[in-house]
Structures are given as C-alpha cells and as structure tokens.
C-alpha positions as CSV (number, residue, x, y, z in Angstrom):
1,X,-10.3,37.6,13.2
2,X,-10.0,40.1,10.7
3,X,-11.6,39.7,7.1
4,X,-8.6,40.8,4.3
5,X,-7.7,39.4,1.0
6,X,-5.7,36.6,2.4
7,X,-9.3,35.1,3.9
8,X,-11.1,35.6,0.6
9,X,-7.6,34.0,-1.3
10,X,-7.8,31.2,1.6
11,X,-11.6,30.8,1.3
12,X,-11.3,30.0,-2.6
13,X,-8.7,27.9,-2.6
14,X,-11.0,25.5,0.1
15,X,-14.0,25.5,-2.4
16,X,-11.4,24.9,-5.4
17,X,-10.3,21.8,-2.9
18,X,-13.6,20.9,-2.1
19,X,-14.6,20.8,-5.6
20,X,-11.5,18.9,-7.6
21,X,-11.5,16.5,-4.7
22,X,-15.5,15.1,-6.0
23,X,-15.3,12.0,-7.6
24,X,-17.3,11.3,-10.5
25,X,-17.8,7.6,-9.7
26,X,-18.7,7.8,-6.1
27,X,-20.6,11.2,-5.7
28,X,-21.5,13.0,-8.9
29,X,-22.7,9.9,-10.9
30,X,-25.3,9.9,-8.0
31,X,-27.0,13.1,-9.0
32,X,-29.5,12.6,-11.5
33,X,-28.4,14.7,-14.8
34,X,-24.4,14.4,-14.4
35,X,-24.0,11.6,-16.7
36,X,-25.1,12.4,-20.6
37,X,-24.6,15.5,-21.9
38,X,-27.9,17.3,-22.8
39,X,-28.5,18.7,-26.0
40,X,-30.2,22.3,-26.2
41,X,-31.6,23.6,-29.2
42,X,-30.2,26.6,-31.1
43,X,-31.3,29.4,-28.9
44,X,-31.9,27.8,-25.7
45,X,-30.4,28.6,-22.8
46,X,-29.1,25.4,-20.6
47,X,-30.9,24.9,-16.9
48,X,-29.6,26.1,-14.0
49,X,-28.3,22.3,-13.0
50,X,-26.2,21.6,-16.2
51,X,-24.3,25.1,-15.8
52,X,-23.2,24.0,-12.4
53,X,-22.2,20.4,-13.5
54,X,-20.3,22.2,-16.7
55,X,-18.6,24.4,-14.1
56,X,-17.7,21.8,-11.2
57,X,-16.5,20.2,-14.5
58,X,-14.2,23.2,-15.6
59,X,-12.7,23.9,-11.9
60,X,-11.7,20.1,-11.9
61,X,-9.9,20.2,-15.7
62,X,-8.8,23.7,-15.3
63,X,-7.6,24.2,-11.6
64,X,-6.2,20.5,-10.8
65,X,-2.1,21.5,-11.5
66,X,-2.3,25.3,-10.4
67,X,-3.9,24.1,-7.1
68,X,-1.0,22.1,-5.8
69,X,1.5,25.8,-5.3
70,X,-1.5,27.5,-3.7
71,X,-1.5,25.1,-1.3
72,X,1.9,24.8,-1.0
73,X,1.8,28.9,-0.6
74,X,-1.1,28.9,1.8
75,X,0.5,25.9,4.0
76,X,3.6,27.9,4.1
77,X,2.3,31.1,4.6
78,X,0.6,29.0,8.4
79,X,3.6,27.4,9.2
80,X,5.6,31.0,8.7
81,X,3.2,33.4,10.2
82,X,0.9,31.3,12.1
C-alpha cells in the first residue's frame, strides 16, 4: 500500500471522525479538567491539558457540517475506485 496524499486526506478525516463523534456527557465529562473553564492570569500560558480540551472542542464546533461531504467524497471515492 502506497503512502500519497489521499492516505494523509483519508487519515485526517478518521481523527476528525474520531474526535466529533466524543460525547461530552459519556466520555469527556469523565476526564478530570473538561468541565469548568480555568482561568489563567495575564501572561500565563494554559497547560498542556486545557489546549487539547480547547482544541477537541474547536474540531467538534468547527468541523461537524464540512465533515459530512468528506465523507460522502471519501465513501465515493471506495465505492468508485476500490
């Protein structure tokens, strides 16, 4: 199997996937520091922890709509050419 863009464009679209499909109830609420927002002072940079919540945050407000005609591409794109 041959590594080219369309592995790298199918590869990100997974983790996309496999991060707008966590929910915050079930899984994330779970993790200790999800919950409250943490307030830094001027200055201060935030902890390695709350960047990754704010950005598993981001993906799922930001990438939820243009998600669905990747898919639809990528699903086509298998069905077409295998």
């Amino acid at each position: 199997m041959a590594f080219g863009i369309y592995s790298l464009l199918e590869a990100v679209v997974l983790f996309l996937n496999a991060v707008c499909i966590l929910n915050e109830e079930r899984f994330l609420s779970k993790l200790p520091g999800w919950g409250g927002s943490q307030v830094h002072g001027f200055g201060e940079e935030p902890g390695v922890k709350t960047q990754i919540f704010h950005f598993i945050r981001s993906i799922k407000t930001v990438m939820k709509y243009p998600l669905i005609p990747m898919n639809i591409f990528i699903i086509l794109f298998k069905l077409i050419f295998g």
